[in-house]
C-alpha positions in Angstrom: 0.0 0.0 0.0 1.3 3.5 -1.1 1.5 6.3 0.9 2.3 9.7 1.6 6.3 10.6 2.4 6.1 11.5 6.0 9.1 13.2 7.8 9.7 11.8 11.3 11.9 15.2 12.6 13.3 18.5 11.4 16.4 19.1 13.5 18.6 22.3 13.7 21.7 22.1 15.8 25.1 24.4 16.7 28.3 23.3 15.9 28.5 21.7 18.8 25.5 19.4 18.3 22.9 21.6 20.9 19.8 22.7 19.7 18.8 26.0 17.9 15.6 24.4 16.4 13.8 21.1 16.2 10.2 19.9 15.8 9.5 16.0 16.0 6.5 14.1 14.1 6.4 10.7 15.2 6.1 9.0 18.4 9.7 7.5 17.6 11.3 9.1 20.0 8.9 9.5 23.2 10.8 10.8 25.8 13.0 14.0 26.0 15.9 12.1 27.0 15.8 9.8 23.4 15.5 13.0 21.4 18.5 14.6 22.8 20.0 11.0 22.5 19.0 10.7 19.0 20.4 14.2 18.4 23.5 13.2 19.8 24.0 10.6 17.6 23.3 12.0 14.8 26.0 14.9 15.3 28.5 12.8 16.6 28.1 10.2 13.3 28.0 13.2 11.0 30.5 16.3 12.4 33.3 14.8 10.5 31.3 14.9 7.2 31.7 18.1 4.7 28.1 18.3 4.2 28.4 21.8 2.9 28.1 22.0 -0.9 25.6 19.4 -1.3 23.5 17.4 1.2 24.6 13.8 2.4 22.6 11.3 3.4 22.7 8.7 5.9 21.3 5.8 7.7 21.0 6.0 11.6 19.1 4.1 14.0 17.1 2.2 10.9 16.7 5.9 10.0 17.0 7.7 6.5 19.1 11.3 7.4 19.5 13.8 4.7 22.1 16.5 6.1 23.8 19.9 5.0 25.7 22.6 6.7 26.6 26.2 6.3 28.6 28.1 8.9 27.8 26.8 12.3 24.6 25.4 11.9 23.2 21.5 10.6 20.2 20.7 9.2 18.9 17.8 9.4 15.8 16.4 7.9 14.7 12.6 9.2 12.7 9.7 7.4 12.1 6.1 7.9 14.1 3.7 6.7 11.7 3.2 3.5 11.7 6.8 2.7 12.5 8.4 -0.3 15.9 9.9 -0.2 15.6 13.1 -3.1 11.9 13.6 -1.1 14.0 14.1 2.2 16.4 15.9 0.3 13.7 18.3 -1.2 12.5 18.8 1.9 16.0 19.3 3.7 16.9 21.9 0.7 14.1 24.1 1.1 14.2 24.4 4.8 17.8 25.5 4.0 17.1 27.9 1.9 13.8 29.0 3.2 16.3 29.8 6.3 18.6 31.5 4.4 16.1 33.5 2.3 14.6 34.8 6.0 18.1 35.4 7.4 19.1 37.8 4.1 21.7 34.8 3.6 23.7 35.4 7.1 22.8 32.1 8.1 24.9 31.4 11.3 23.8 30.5 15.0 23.3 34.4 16.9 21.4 35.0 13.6 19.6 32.0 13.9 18.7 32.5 17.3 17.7 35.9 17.0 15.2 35.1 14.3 14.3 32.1 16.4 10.3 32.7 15.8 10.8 32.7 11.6 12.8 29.5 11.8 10.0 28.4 13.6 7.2 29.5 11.6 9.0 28.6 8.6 9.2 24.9 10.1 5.2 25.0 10.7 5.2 25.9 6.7 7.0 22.8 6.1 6.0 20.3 7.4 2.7 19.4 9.8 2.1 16.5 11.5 5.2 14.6 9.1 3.3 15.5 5.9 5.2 17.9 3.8 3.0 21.0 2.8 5.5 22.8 0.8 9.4 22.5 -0.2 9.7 25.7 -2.6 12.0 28.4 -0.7 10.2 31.6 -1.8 6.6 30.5 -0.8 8.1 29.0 2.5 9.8 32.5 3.6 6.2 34.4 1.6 4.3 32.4 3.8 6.1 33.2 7.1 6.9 36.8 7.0 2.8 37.3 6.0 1.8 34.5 8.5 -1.2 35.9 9.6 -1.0 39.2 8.5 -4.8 39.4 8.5 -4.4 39.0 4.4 -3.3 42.7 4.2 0.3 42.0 4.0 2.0 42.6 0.4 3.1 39.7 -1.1 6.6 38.9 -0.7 8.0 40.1 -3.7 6.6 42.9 -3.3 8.5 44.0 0.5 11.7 44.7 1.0 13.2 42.1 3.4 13.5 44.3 6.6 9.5 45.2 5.7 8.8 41.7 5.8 10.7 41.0 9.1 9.5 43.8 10.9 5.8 42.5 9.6 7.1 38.9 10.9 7.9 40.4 14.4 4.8 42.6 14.8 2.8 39.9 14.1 4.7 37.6 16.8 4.0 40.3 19.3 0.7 40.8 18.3 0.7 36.9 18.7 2.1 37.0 22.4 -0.1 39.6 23.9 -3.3 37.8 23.0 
């Protein structure tokens, strides 16, 4: 029986394998403790790799792992073991570039963090419930710096990228003080 791809996790971690961003949709790993185990793992098996001008891919724990990294940051993108590698890839691709799109290309960690609620968002855009809604870059970041913008936001193309952050982070705010 066919079905959908379905991504188990989305990770984001430092260059010391700590977490900037990562949202989980399986039961794979139920405990906090096996996520930050699985992490671990994951780093360690790959910090020796140059995943940096394309993506790699692995398996790990009876887990398909697409990776890439820029700067200090990793991306990971996690499947099961009878996933579709380029459809993890896809996946892992626009994240990355989604990220870097949001980040006005100066993807590294204090970026990262700062702009911790668009990585965020952007991941919601991604991927929901392990069902990928949407791999293309430019729709991911469209989507995120209009999120809710009550439908009176300009279309992306149509903001400069400090207009669209700034709409991001009133939004947020707005968001928060409800």
């Amino acid at each position: 029986m066919e079905s959908c791809p379905l991504i188990k996790n989305i990770l984001l971690l430092d260059s010391e394998g700590k977490r900037v961003a990562v949202k989980y949709y399986s039961d794979d790993w139920p405990t906090l403790a096996s996520k930050l185990a699985f992490e671990k793992s994951v780093f360690t098996k790959t910090q020796k790799t140059n995943a940096r001008a394309e993506a790699e891919i692995g398996m790990f724990d009876s887990f398909v792992v697409v990776y890439k990294f820029i700067s200090d940051l990793h991306f990971y993108v996690t499947g099961g073991d009878d996933e579709n590698e380029l459809i993890l890839a896809t996946v892992l691709q626009g994240f990355f570039d989604a990220v870097a799109l949001l980040l006005r290309s100066n993807v590294e960690k204090r970026t990262a963090l700062e702009n911790l609620d668009l990585i965020l968002l952007c991941l919601d855009e991604i991927v929901d419930g392990g069902i990928i809604l949407e791999t293309e870059p430019s729709l991911i970041a469209g989507k995120v710096v209009t999120h809710g913008a009550d439908g009176g936001g300009a279309p992306l193309s149509e903001q400069t990228i400090s207009q669209a952050l700034a709409s991001a982070r009133e939004h947020l705010a707005r968001s928060l003080l409800k």
